[in-house]
C-alpha positions in Angstrom: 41.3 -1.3 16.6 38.9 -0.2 13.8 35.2 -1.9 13.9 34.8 -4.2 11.1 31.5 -4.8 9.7 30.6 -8.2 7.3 28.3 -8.4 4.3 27.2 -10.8 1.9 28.4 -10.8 -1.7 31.7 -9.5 -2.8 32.6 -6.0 -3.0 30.8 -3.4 -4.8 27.2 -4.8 -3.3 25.1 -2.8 -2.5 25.3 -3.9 1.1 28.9 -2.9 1.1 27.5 0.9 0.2 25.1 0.8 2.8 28.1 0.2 5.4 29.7 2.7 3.9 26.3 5.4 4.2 26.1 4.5 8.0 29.6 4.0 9.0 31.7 6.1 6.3 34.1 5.4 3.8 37.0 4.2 6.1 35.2 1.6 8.0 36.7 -2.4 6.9 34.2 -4.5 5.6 34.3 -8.7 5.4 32.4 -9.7 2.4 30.7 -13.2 3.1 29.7 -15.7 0.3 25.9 -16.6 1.8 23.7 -15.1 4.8 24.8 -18.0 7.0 28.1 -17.4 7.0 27.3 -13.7 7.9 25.6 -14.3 10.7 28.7 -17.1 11.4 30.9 -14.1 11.3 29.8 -12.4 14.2 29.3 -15.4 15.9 33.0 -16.3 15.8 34.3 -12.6 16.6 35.7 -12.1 13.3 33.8 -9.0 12.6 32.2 -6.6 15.1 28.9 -6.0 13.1 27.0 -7.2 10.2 24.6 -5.2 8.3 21.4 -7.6 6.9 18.8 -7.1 4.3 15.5 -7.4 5.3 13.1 -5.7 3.2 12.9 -3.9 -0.1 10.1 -1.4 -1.0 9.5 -3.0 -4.5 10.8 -6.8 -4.0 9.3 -7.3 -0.7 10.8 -9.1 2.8 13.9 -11.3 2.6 12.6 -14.3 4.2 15.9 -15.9 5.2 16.9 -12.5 6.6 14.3 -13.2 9.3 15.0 -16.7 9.5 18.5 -16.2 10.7 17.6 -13.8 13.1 14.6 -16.0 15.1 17.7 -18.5 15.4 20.0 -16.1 16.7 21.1 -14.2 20.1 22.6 -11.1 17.5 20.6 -7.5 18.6 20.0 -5.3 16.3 22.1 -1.9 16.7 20.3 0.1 13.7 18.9 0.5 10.6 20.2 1.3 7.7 17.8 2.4 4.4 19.5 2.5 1.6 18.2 4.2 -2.2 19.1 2.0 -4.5 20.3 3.4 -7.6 21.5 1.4 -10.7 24.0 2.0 -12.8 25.1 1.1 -16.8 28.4 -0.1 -16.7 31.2 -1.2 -19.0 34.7 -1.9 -19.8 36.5 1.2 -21.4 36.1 2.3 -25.0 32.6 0.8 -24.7 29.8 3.1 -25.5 26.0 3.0 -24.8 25.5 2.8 -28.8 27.5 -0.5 -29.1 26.0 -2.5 -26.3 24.0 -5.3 -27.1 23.9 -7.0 -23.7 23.9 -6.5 -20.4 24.5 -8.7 -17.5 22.9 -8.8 -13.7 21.0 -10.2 -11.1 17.4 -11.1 -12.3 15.9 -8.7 -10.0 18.2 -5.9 -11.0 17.4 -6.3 -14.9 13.2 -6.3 -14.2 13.4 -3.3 -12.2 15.3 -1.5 -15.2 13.3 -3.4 -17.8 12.1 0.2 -19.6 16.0 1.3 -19.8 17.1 -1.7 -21.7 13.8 -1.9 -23.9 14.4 2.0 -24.9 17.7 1.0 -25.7 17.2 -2.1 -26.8 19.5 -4.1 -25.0 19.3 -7.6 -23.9 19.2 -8.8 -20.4 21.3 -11.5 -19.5 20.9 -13.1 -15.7 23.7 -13.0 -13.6 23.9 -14.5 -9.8 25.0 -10.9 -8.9 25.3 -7.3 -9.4 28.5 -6.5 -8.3 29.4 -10.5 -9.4 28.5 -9.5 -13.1 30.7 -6.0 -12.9 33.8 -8.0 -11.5 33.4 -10.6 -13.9 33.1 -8.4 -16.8 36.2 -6.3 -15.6 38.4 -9.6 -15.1 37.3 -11.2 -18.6 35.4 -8.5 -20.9 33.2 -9.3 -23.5 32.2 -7.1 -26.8 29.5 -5.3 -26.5 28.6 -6.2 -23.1 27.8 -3.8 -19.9 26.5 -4.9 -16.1 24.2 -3.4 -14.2 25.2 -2.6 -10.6 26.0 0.2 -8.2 28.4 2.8 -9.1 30.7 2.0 -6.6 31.1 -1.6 -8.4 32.6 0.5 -11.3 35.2 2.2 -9.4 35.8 -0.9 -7.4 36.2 -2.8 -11.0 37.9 0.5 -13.5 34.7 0.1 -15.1 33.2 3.1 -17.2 29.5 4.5 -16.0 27.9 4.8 -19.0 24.4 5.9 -17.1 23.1 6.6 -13.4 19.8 5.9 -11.9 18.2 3.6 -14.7 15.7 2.1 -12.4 12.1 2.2 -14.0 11.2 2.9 -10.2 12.3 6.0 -8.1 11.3 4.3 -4.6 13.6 1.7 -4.7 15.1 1.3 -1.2 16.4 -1.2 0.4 16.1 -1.5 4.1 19.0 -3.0 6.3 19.6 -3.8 9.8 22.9 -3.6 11.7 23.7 -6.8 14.0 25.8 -6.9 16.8 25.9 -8.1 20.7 26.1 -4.9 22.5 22.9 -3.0 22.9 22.9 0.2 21.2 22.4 3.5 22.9 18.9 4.9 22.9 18.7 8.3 20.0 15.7 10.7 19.2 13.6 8.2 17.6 13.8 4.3 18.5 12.1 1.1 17.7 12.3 -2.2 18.3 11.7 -5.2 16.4 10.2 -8.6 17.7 9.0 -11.6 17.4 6.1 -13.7 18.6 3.4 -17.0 18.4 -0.3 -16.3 19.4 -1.8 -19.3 21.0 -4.6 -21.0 19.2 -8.0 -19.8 19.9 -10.0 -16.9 18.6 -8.8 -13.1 18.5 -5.4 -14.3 19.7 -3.8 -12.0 17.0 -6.2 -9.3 18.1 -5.3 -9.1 21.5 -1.6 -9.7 21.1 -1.9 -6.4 19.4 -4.2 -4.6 21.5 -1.4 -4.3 23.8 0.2 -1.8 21.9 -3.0 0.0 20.6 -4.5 0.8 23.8 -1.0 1.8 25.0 -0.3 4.2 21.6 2.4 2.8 20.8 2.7 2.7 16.4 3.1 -0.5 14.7 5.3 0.4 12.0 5.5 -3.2 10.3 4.1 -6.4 10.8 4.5 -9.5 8.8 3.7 -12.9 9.1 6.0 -16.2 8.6 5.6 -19.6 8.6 6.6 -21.5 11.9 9.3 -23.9 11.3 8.6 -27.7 12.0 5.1 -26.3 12.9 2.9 -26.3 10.3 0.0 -23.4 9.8 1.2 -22.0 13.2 3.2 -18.5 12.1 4.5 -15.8 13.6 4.4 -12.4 13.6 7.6 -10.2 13.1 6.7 -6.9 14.4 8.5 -2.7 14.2 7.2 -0.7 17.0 8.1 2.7 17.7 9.7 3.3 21.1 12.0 1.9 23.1 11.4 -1.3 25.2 12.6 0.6 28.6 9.8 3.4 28.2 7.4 2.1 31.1 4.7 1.8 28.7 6.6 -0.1 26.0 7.9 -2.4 29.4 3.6 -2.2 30.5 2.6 -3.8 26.8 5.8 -6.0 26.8 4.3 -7.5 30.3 0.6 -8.2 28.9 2.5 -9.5 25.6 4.4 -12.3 27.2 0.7 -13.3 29.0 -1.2 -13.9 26.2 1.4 -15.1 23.4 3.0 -18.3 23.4 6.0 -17.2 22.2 8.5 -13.5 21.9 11.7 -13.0 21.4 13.0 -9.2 21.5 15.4 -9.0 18.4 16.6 -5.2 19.7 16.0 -1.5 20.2 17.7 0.8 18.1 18.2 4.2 16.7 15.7 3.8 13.5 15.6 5.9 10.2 11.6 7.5 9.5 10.7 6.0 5.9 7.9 8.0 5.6 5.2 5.5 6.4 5.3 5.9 10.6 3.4 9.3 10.0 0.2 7.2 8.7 0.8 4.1 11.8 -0.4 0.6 10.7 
C-alpha cells in the first residue's frame, strides 16, 4: 500500500508540488480544506504524512503552522523547501495582450506586483492560487488569467501564458513533513523544538548558552506568544544535529533544568538553505 501524504488547499497548490519534489510524481495526495483538518488527517490514519508550511523567505512564519504543532504528538520526518515560481495562466485562445485581469491570492498578486503594472493588468483577490485557476477553468471569464503554479494549469487545461513572474527571485517556501514514525538519521540533521524560560533575568540567555558552549548552530529561532498566558512566549528553535549525538543529548539535559517548558517536535534529514554557513 502506497504512502499517502495530505495537504491543505485543493489540487494544484503549491503544497501539492512540494509533495510531489520530495516524494515524486506518483505519490497520492489528500487535499484538506484548513490546517486543522490536516493535522486531523493524520490523526485519524487516513493519510500517512502531511507536509506543513511554516515559513516563507519573503512573507515570513506561518503562525498557525506552529500552533498546530505545540498541540500535537506529529514528529517531524523532513523538510521540504520549495522555490516558488508563479505562473500567468488562462483559458485557451486567451493571450497576454487581451488580459485585463487577473485573479489570486493577495499574497501572490503583491509579490508579482511589477509583472502586472508592466502589463498593466489588474489584480483581483482571490482566497487561492490554485482556487482562482480551477475556478477560472470551470466558469471562464473574458479577459481574465490566475496566477498560480504551473502545475495548476495542467491540472485545470489552462494555457501558461508566462513563467516565473515573481518581482522576487528568493521566494521559497519552507515545508515540514509530519508523521508518527521517527525518521532515520541522513548526512545532515536538525531538530526543531520548543520551549518557556522561566521568569527572571538572562533566562533566554542561558537557555541558549546550552547549545553555544556545546557548538551546536542555531539555525532559527522565533518567538510566539504563550497561549492563555499572557506576555510569557516561547521560543521555537532549528538546531543542527541530531538529538542522539551525546552532546545534543548533554545540552538537551541542561535545557530541561533551566526552562520551564520543551517539547521535541523531531529530528530529521534537513535541506541547507544557505543561511547555516553564517550560524545565528
Amino acid at each position: 500500500m502506497r504512502d499517502t501524504v495530505a495537504f491543505q488547499g485543493i489540487h494544484g497548490a503549491y503544497s501539492e508540488q512540494a509533495i510531489r519534489q520530495h516524494f515524486g510524481d506518483t505519490v497520492d495526495v489528500h487535499p484538506c480544506p484548513t490546517l486543522t483538518d490536516l493535522f486531523e488527517a493524520v490523526h485519524s490514519r487516513r493519510v500517512t504524512y502531511a507536509i506543513l508550511p511554516v515559513e516563507n523567505a519573503l512573507a515570513g512564519a506561518v503562525n498557525q503552522a506552529y500552533e498546530l504543532l505545540m498541540d500535537s504528538d506529529l514528529r517531524i520526518q523532513a523538510d521540504v523547501v520549495l522555490h516558488v515560481h508563479h505562473a500567468l495562466l488562462a483559458p485557451p485562445g486567451q493571450t497576454l495582450d487581451n488580459l485585463k485581469q487577473v485573479r489570486s491570492h493577495p499574497q501572490a498578486l503583491a509579490q508579482c506586483e511589477q509583472f502586472l503594472r508592466r502589463n498593466g493588468l489588474k489584480g483581483v483577490p482571490w482566497y487561492d492560487t490554485a482556487g482562482a485557476a480551477h475556478d477560472l477553468s470551470q466558469e471562464p471569464v473574458p479577459n481574465t488569467g490566475a496566477i498560480a503554479s504551473e502545475l495548476a494549469g495542467q491540472l485545470y487545461q489552462l494555457e501558461v501564458l508566462a513563467t516565473e513572474i515573481e518581482d522576487v527571485a528568493f521566494n521559497f517556501t519552507r515545508f515540514f513533513i509530519l508523521g508518527y514514525d521517527d525518521p532515520p538519521r541522513a548526512d545532515y540533521n536538525k531538530t526543531s523544538l520548543v520551549f518557556a524560560t522561566r521568569h527572571r533575568p538572562a533566562a533566554l540567555y542561558d537557555c541558549l548558552g546550552e547549545f553555544a558552549t556545546r557548538g551546536l548552530n542555531l539555525t532559527k529561532i522565533e518567538s510566539r506568544p504563550r497561549r492563555n498566558r499572557p506576555w510569557e512566549p516561547v521560543f521555537y528553535l532549528d538546531v543542527e544535529g541530531h538529538w542522539q549525538d551525546p552532546v545534543f543529548q548533554e545540552a538537551l539535559a541542561r535545557l530541561l533544568q533551566r526552562a520551564s517548558f520543551v517539547k521535541m517536535l523531531g529530528s530529521y534529514p534537513a535541506v541547507k538553505t544557505g543561511r547555516e554557513s553564517v550560524g545565528i
